[in-house]
N, CA, C and O atoms as a MOPAC input file, in Angstrom:
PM7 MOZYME 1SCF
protein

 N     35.92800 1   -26.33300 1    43.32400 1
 C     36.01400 1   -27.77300 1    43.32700 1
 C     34.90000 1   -28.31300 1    42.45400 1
 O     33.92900 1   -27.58000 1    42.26700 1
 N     34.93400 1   -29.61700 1    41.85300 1
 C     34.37100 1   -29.58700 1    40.55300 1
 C     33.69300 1   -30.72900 1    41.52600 1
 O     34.35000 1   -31.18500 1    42.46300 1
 N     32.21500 1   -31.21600 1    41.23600 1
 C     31.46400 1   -32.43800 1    41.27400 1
 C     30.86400 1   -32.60600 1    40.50300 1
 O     30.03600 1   -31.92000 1    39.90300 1
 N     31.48300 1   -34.30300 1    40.35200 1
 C     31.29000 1   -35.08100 1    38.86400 1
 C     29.75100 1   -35.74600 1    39.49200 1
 O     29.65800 1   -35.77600 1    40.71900 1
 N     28.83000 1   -36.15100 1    38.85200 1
 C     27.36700 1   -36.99200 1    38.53000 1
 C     27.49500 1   -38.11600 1    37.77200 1
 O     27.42900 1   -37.89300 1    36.56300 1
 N     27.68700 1   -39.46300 1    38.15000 1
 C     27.58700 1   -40.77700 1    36.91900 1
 C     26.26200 1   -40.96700 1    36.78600 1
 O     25.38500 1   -41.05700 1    37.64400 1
 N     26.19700 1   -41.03900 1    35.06200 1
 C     24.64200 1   -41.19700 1    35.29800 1
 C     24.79400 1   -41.87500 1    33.97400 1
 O     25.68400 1   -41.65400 1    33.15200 1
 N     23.56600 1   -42.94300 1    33.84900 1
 C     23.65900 1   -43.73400 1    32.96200 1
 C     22.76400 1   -43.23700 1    31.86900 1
 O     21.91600 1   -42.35800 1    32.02400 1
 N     23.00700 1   -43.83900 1    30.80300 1
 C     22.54300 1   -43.24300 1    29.10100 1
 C     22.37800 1   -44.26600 1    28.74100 1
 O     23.30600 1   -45.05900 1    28.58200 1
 N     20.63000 1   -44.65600 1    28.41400 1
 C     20.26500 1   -45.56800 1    27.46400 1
 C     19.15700 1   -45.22300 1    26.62200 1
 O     18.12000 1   -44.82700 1    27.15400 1
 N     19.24700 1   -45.32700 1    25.32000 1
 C     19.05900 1   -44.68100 1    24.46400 1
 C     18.16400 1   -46.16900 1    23.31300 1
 O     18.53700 1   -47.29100 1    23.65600 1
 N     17.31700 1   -46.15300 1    22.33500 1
 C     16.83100 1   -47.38400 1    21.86300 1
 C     18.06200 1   -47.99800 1    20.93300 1
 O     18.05000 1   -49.21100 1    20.71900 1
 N     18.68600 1   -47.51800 1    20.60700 1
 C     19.97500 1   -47.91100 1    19.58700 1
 C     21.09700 1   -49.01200 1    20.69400 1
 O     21.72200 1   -50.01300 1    20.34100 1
 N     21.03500 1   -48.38500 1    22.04500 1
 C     21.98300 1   -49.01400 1    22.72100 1
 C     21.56400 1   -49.86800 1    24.26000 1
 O     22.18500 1   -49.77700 1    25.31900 1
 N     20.46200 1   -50.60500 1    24.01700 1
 C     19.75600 1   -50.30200 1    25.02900 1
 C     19.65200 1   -52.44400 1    24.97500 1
 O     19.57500 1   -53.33700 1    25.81900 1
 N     19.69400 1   -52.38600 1    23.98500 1
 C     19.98300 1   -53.96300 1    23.92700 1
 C     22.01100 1   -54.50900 1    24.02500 1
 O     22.29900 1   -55.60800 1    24.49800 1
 N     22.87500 1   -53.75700 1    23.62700 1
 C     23.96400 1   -54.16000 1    24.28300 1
 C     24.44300 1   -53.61800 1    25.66700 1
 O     25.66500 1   -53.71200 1    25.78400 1
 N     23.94700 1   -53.19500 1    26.51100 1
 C     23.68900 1   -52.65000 1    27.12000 1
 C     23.68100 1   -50.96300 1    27.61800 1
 O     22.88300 1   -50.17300 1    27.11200 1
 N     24.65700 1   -50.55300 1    28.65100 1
 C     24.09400 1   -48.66600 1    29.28900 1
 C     25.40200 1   -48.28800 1    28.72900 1
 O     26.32500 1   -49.10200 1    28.69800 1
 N     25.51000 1   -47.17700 1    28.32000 1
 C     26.69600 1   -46.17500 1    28.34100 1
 C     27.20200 1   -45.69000 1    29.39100 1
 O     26.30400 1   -45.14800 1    30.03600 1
 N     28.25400 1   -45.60200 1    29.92700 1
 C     28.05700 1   -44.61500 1    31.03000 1
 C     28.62900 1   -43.09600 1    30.70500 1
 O     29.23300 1   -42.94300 1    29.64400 1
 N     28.49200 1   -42.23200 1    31.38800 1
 C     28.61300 1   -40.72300 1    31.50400 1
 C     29.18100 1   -39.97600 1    32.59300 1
 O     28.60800 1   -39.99100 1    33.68300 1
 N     30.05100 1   -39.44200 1    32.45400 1
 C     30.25800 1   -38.53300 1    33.86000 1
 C     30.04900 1   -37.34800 1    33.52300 1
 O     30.46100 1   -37.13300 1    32.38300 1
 N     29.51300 1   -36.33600 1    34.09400 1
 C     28.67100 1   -34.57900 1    34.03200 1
 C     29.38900 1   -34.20900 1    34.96300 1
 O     29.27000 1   -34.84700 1    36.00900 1
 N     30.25800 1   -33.20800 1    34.93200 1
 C     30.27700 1   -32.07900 1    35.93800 1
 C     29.36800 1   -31.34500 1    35.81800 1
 O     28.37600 1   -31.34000 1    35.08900 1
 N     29.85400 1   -30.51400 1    36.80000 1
 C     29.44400 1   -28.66100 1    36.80500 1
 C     29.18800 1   -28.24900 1    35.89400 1
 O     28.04400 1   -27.95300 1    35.54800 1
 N     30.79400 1   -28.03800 1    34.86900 1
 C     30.77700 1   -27.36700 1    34.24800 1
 C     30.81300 1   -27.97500 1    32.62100 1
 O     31.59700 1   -27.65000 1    31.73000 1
 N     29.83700 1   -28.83600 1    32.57300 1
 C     29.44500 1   -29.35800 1    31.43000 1
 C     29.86900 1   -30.12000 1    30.49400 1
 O     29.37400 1   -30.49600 1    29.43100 1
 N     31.42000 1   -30.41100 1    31.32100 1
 C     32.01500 1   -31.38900 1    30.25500 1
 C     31.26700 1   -32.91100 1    30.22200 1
 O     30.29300 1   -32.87100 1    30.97300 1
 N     31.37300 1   -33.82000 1    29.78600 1
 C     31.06000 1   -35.36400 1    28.95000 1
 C     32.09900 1   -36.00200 1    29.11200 1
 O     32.82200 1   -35.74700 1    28.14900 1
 N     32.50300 1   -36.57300 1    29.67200 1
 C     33.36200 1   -37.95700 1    29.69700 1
 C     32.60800 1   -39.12100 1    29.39100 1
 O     31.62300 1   -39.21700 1    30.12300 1
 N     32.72000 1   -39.97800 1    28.61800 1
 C     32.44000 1   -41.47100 1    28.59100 1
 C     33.42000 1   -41.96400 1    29.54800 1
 O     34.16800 1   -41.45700 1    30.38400 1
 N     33.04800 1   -43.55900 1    28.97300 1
 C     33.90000 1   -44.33800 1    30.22800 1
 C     34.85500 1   -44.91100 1    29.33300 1
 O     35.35300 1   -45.96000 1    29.74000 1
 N     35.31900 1   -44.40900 1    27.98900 1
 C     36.42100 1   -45.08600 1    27.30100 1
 C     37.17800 1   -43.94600 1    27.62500 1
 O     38.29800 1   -44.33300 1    27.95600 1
 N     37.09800 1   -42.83100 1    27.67900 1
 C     37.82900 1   -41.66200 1    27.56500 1
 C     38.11100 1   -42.00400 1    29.07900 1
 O     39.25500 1   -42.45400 1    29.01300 1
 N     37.69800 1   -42.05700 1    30.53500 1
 C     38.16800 1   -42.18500 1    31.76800 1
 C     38.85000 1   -43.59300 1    31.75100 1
 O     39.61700 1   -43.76900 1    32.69800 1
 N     38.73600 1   -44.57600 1    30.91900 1
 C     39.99700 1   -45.43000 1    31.30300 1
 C     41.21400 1   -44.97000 1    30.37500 1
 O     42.20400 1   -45.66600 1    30.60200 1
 N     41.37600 1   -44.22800 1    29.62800 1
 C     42.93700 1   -43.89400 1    28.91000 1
 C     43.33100 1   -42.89400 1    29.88200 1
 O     44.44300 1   -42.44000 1    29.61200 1
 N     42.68100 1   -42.27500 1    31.16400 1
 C     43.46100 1   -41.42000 1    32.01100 1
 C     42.85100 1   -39.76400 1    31.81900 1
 O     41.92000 1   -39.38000 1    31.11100 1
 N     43.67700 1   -39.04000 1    32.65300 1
 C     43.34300 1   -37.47000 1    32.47400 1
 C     43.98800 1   -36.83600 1    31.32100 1
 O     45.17600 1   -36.99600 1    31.03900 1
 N     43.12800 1   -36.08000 1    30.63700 1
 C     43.53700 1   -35.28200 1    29.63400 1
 C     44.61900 1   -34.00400 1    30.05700 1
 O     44.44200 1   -33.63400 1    31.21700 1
 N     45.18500 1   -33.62000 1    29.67200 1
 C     45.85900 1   -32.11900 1    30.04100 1
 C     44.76500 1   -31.08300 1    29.88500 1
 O     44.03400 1   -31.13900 1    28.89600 1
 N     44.65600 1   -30.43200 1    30.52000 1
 C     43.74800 1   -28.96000 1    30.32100 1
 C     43.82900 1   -28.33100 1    29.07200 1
 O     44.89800 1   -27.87600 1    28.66400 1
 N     42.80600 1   -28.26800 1    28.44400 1
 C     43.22700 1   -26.97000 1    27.19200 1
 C     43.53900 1   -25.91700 1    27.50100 1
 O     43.05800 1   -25.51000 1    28.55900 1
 N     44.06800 1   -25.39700 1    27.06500 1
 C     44.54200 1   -23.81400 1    26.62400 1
 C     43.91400 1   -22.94900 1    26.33400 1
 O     43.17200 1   -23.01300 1    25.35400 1
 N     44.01100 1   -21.86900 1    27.09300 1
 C     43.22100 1   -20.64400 1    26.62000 1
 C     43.59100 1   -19.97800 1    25.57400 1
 O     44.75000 1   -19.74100 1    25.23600 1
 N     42.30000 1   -19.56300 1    24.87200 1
 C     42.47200 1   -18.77800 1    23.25600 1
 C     43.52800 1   -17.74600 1    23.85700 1
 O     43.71300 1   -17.38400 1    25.01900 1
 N     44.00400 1   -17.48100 1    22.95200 1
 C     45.00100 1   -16.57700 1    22.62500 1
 C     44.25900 1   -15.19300 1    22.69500 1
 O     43.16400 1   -15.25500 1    22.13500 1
 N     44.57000 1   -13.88400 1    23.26200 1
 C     44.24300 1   -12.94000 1    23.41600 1
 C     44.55800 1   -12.03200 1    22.21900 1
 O     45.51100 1   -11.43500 1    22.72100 1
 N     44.42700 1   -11.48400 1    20.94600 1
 C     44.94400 1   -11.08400 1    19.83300 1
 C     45.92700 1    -9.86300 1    20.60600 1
 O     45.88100 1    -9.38600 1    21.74000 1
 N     46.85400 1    -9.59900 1    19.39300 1
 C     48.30300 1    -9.19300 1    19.92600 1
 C     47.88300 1    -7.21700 1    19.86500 1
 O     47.30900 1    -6.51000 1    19.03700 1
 N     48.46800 1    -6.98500 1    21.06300 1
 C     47.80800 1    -4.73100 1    20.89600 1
 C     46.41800 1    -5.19700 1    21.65700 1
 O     45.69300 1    -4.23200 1    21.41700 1
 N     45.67200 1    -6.07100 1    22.39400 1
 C     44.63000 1    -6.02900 1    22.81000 1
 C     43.37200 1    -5.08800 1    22.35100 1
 O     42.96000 1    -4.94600 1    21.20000 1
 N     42.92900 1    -4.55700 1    23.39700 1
 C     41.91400 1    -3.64600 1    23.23800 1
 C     42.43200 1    -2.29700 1    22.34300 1
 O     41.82100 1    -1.79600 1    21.39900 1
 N     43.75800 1    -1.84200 1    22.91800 1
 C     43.60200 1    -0.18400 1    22.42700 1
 C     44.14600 1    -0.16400 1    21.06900 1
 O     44.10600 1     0.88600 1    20.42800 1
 N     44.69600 1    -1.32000 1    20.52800 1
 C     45.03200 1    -0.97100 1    19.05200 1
 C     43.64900 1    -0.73300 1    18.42600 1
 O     43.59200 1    -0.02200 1    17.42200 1
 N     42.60500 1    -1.23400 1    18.90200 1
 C     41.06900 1    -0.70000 1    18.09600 1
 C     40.51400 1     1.26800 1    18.62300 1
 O     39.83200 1     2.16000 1    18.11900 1
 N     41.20600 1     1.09700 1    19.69300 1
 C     40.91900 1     2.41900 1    19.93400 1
 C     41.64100 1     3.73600 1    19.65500 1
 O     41.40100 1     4.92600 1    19.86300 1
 N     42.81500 1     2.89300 1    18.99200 1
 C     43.83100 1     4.00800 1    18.40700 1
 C     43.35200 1     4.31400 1    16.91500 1
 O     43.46300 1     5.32000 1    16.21400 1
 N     42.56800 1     2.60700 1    16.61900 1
 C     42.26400 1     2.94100 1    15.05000 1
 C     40.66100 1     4.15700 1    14.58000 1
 O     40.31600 1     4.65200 1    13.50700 1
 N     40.02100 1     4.23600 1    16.09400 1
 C     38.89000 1     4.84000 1    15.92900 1
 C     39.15000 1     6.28500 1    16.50200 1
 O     38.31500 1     7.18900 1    16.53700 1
 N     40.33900 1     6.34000 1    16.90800 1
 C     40.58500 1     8.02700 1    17.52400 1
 C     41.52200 1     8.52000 1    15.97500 1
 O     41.49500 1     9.66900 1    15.53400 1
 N     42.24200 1     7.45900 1    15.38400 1
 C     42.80000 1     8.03400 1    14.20400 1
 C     41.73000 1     7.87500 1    12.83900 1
 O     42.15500 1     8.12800 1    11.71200 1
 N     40.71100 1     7.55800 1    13.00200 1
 C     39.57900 1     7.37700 1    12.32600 1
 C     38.98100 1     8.78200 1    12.30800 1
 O     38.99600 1     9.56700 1    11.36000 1
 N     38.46600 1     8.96000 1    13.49300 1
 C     38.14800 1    10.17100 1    13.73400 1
 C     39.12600 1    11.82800 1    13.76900 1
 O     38.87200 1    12.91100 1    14.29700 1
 N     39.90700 1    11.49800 1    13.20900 1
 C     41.19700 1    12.46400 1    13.36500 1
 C     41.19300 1    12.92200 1    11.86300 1
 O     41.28500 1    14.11300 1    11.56700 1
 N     41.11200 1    12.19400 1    11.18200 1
 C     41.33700 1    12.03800 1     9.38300 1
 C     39.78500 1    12.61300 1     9.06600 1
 O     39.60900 1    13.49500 1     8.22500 1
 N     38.97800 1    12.17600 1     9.62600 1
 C     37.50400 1    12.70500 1     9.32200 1
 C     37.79100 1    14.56100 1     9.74900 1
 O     37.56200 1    15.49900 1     8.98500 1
 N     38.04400 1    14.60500 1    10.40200 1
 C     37.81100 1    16.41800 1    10.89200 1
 C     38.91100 1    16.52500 1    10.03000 1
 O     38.51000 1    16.89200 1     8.92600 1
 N     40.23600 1    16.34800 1    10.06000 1
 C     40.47200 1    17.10900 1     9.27900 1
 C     40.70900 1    17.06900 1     7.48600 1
 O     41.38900 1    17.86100 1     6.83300 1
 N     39.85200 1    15.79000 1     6.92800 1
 C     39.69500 1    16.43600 1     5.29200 1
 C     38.06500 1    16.95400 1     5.12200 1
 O     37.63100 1    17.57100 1     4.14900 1
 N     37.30700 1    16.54900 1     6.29800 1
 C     35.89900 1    16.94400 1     6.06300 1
 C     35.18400 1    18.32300 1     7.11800 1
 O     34.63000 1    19.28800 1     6.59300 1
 N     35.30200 1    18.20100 1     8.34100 1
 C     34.82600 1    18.90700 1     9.32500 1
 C     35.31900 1    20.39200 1     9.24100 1
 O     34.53400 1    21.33700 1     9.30600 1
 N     36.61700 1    20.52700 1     9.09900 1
 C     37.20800 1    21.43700 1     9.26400 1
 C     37.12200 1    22.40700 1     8.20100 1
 O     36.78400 1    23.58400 1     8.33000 1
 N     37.49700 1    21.74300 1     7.00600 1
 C     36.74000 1    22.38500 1     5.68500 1
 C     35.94900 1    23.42600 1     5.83000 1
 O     35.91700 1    24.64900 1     5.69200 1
 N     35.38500 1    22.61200 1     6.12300 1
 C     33.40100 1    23.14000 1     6.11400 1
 C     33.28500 1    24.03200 1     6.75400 1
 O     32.75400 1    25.05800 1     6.33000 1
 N     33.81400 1    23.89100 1     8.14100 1
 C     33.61700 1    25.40700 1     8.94700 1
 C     34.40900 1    26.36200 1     8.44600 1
 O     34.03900 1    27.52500 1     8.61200 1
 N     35.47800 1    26.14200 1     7.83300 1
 C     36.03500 1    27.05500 1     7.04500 1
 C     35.36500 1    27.62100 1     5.98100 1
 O     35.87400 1    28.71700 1     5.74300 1
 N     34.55900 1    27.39900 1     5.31900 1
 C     34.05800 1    27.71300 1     4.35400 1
 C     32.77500 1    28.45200 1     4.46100 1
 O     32.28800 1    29.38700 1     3.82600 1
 N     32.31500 1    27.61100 1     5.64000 1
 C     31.08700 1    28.45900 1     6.73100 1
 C     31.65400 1    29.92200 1     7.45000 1
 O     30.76300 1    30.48600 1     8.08400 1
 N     32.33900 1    30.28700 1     7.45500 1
 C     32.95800 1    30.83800 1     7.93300 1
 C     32.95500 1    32.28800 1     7.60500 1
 O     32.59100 1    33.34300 1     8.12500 1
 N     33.72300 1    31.72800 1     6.12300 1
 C     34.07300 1    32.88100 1     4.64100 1
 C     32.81500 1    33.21300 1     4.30700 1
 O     32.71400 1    34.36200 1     3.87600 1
 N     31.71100 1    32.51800 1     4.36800 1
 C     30.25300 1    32.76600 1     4.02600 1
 C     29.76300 1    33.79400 1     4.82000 1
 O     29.37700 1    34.93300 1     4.55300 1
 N     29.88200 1    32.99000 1     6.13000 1
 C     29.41400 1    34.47000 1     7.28600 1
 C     29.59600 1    35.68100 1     6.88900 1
 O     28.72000 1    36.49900 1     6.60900 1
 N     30.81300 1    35.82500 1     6.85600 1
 C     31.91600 1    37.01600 1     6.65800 1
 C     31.30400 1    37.63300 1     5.72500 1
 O     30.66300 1    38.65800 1     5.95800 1
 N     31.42600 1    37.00500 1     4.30200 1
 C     30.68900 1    37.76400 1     3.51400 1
 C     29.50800 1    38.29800 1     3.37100 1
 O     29.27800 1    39.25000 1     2.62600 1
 N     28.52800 1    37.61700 1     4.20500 1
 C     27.08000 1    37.94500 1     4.12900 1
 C     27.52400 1    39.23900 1     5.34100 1
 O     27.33200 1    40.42100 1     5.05500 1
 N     27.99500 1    38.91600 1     6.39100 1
 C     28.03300 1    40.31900 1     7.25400 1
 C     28.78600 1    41.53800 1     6.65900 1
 O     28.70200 1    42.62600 1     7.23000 1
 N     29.51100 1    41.38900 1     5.54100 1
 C     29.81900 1    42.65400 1     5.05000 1
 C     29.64200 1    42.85400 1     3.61200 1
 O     30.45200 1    43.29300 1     2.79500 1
 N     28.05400 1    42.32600 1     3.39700 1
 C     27.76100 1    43.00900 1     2.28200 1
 C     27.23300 1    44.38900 1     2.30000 1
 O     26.66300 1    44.97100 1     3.22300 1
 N     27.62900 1    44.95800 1     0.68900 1
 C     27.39600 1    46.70000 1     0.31900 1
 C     26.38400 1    46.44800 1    -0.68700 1
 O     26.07900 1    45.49800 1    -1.40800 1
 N     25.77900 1    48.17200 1    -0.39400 1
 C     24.76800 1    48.67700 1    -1.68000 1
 C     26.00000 1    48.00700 1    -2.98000 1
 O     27.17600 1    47.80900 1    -2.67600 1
 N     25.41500 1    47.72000 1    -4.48400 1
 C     26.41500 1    47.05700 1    -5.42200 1
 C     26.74300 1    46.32200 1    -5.55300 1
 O     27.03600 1    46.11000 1    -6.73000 1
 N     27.00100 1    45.32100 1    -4.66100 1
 C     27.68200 1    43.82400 1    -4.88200 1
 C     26.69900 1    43.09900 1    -5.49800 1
 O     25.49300 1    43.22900 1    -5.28700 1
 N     27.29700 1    42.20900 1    -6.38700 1
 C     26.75400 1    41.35400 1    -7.21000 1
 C     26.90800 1    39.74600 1    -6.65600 1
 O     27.95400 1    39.14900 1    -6.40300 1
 N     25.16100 1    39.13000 1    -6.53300 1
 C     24.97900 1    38.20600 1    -5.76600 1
 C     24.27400 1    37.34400 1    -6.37200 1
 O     23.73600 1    37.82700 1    -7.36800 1
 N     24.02500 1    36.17500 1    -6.17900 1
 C     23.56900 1    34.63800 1    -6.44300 1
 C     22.54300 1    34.72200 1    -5.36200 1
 O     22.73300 1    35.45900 1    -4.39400 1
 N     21.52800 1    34.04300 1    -5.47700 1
 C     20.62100 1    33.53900 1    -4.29300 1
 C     20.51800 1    31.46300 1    -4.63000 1
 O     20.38100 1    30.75800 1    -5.63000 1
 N     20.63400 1    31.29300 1    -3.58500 1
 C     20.62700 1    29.41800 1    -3.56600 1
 C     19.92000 1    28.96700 1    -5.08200 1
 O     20.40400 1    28.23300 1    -5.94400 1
 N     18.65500 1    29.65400 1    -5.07500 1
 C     17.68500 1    29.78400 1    -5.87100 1
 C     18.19700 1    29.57400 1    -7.59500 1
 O     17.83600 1    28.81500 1    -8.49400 1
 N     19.05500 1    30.50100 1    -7.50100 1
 C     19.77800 1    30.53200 1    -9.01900 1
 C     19.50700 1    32.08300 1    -9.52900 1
 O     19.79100 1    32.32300 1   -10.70300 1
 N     18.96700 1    33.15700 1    -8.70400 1
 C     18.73700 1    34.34000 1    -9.13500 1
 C     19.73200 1    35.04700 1    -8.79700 1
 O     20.26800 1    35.04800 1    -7.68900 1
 N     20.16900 1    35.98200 1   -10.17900 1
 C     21.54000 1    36.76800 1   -10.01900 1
 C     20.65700 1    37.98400 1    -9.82300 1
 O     19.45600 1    38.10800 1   -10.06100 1
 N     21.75800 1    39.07900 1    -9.20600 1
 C     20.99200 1    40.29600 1    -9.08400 1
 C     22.47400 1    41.22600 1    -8.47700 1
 O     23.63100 1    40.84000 1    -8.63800 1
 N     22.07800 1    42.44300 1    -7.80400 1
 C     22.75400 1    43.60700 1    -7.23100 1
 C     22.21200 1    43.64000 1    -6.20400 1
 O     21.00700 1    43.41100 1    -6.09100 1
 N     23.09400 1    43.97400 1    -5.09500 1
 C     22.46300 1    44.62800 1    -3.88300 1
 C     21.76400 1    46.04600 1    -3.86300 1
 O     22.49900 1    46.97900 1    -4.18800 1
 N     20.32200 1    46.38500 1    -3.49700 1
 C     20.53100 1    47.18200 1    -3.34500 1
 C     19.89500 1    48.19000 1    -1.70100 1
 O     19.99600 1    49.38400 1    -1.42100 1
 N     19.44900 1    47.36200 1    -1.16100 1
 C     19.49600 1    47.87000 1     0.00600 1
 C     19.33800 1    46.57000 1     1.21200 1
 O     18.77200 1    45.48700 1     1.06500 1
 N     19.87900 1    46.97900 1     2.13200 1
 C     20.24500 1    45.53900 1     3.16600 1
 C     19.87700 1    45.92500 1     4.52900 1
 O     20.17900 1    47.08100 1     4.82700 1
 N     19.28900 1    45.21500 1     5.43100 1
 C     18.11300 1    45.19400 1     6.54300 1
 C     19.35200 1    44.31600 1     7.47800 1
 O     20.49000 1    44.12300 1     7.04900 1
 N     19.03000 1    44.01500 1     8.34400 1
 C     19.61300 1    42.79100 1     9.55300 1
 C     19.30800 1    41.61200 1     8.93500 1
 O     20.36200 1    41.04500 1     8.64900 1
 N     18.23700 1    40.90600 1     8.55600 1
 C     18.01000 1    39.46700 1     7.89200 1
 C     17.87900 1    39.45500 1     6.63100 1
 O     18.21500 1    38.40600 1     6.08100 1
 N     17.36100 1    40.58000 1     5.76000 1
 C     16.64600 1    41.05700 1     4.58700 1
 C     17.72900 1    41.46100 1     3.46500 1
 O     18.71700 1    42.08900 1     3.84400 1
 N     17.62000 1    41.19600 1     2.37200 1
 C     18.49300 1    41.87800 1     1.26000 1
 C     17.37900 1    42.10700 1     0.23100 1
 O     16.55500 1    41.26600 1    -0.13000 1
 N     17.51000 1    43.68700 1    -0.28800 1
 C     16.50600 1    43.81700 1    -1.26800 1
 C     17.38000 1    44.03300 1    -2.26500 1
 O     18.09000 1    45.03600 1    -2.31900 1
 N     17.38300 1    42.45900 1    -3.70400 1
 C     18.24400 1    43.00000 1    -5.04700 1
 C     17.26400 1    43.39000 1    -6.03300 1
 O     16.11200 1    43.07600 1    -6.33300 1
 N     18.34700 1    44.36500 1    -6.50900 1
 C     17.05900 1    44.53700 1    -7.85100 1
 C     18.24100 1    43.57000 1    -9.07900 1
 O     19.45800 1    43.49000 1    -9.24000 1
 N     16.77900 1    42.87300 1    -9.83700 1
 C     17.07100 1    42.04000 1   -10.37800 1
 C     17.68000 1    41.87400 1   -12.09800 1
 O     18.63900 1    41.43200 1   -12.73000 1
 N     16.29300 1    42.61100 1   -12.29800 1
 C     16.43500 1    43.59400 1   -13.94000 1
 C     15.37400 1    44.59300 1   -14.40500 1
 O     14.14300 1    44.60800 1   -14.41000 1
 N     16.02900 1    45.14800 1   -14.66400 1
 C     15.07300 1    46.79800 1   -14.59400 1
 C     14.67200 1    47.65900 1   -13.25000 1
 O     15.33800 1    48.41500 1   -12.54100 1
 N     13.50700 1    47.29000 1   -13.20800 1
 C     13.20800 1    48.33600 1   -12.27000 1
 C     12.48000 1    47.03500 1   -11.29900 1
 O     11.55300 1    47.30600 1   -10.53500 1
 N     12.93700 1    45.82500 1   -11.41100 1
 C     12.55000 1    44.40700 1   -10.60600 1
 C     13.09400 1    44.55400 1    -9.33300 1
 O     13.89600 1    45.48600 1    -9.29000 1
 N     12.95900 1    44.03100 1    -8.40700 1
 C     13.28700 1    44.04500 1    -7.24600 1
 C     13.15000 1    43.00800 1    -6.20700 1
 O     11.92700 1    42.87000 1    -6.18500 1
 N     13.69600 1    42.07600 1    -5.20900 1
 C     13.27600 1    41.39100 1    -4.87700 1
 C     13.72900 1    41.29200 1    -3.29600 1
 O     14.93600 1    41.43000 1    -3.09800 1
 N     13.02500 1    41.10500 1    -2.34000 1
 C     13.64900 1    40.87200 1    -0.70600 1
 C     13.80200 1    39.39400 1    -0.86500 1
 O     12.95900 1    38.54400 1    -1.14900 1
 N     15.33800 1    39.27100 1    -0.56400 1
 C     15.57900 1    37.98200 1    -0.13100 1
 C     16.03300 1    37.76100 1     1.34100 1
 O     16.03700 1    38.85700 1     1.90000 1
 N     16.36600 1    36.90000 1     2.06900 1
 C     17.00100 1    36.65500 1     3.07500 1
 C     18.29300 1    36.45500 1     2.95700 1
 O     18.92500 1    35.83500 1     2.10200 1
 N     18.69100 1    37.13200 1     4.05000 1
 C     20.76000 1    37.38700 1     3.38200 1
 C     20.89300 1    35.79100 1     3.88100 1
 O     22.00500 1    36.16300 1     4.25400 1
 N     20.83600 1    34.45700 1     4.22600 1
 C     21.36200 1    33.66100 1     4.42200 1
 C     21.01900 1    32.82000 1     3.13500 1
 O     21.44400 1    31.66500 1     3.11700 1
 N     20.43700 1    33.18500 1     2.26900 1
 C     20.11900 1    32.59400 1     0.85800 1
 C     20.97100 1    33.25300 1    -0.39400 1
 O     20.81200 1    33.40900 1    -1.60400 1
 N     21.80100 1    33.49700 1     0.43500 1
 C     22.72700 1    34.37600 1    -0.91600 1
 C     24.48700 1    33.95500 1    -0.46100 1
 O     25.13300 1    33.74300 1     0.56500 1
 N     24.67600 1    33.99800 1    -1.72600 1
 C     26.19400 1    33.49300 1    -1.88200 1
 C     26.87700 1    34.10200 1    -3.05500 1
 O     26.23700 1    33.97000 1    -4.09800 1
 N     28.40600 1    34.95400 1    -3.19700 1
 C     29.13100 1    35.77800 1    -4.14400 1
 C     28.52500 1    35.17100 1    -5.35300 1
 O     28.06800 1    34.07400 1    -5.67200 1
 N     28.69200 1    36.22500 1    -5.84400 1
 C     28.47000 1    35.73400 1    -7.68700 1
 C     29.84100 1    36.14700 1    -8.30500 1
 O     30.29800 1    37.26900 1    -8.52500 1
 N     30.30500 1    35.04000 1    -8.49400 1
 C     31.42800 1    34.80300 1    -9.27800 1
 C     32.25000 1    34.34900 1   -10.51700 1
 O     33.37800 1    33.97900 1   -10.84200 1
 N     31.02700 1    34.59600 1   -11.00900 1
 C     30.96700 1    34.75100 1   -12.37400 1
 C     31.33400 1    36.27200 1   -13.18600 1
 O     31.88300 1    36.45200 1   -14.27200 1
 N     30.76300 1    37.31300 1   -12.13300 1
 C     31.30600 1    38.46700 1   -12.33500 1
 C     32.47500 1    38.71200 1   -12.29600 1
 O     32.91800 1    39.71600 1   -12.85300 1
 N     33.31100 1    37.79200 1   -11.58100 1
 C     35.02000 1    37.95900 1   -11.06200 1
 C     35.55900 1    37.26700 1   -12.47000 1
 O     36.40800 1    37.87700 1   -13.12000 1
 N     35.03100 1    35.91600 1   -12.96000 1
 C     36.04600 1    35.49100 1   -14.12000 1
 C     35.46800 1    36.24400 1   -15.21600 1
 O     36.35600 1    36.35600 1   -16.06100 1
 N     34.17900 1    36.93600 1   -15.69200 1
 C     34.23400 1    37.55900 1   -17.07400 1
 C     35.10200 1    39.59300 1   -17.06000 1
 O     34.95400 1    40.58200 1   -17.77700 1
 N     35.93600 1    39.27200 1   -15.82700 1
 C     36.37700 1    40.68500 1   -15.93600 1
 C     37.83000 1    40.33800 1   -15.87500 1
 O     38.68000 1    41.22700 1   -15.93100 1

């Protein structure tokens, strides 16, 4: 139930023709007293609720996330994958890249450790997770 407050408004602009009056509810509406003699207004209308509500945004962020794994996420572990693989079954011989940019040969391999020799009688311990095929050897043959 709503209770209205009349309360008068005088202000220096209006204060010589005389008071305004005001009615305040509760809930913050303003009536003057020209607007209460033309009668009651009809209630406004509530905003419109946009159409698919809530879950059309949540369909767009689960299919958001759907398109992400699979042209990006999935990839990758795939590719992470083939890497593993290869680093766990490298041989004495294989010809390898290090991140670094150093080509070389395998020639002897530890649990974490790869020792290539590089050129000549060079040699180097790398860490097998710093190495990736050299494939350059595959297209000049």
């Amino acid at each position: 139930m709503n209770t209205f407050i009349l309360m008068a408004q005088a202000d220096a602009a209006t204060q010589g023709t005389g008071t305004e009056m005001a009615l305040i509810s509760d809930n913050a509406m303003t009536t003057t007293t020209t607007e209460l003699a033309a009668g009651p207004q009809p209630a406004a209308q509530p905003a419109a609720q946009p159409v698919g509500g809530g879950w059309s945004m949540w369909v767009m962020l689960i299919l958001i996330f759907v398109v992400m794994w699979f042209f990006m996420i999935r990839p990758q572990r795939k590719q992470q994958k083939e890497l593993q693989k290869f680093r766990d079954g490298l041989k004495k011989g294989d010809k390898v890249v290090t991140y670094g940019g150093i080509y070389g040969t395998v020639a002897e391999i530890d649990d974490k450790t790869v020792l290539m020799k590089v050129d000549g009688d060079t040699k180097l311990r790398v860490d097998k997770n710093s190495l990736v095929k050299d494939y350059s050897a595959v297209v000049q043959q």
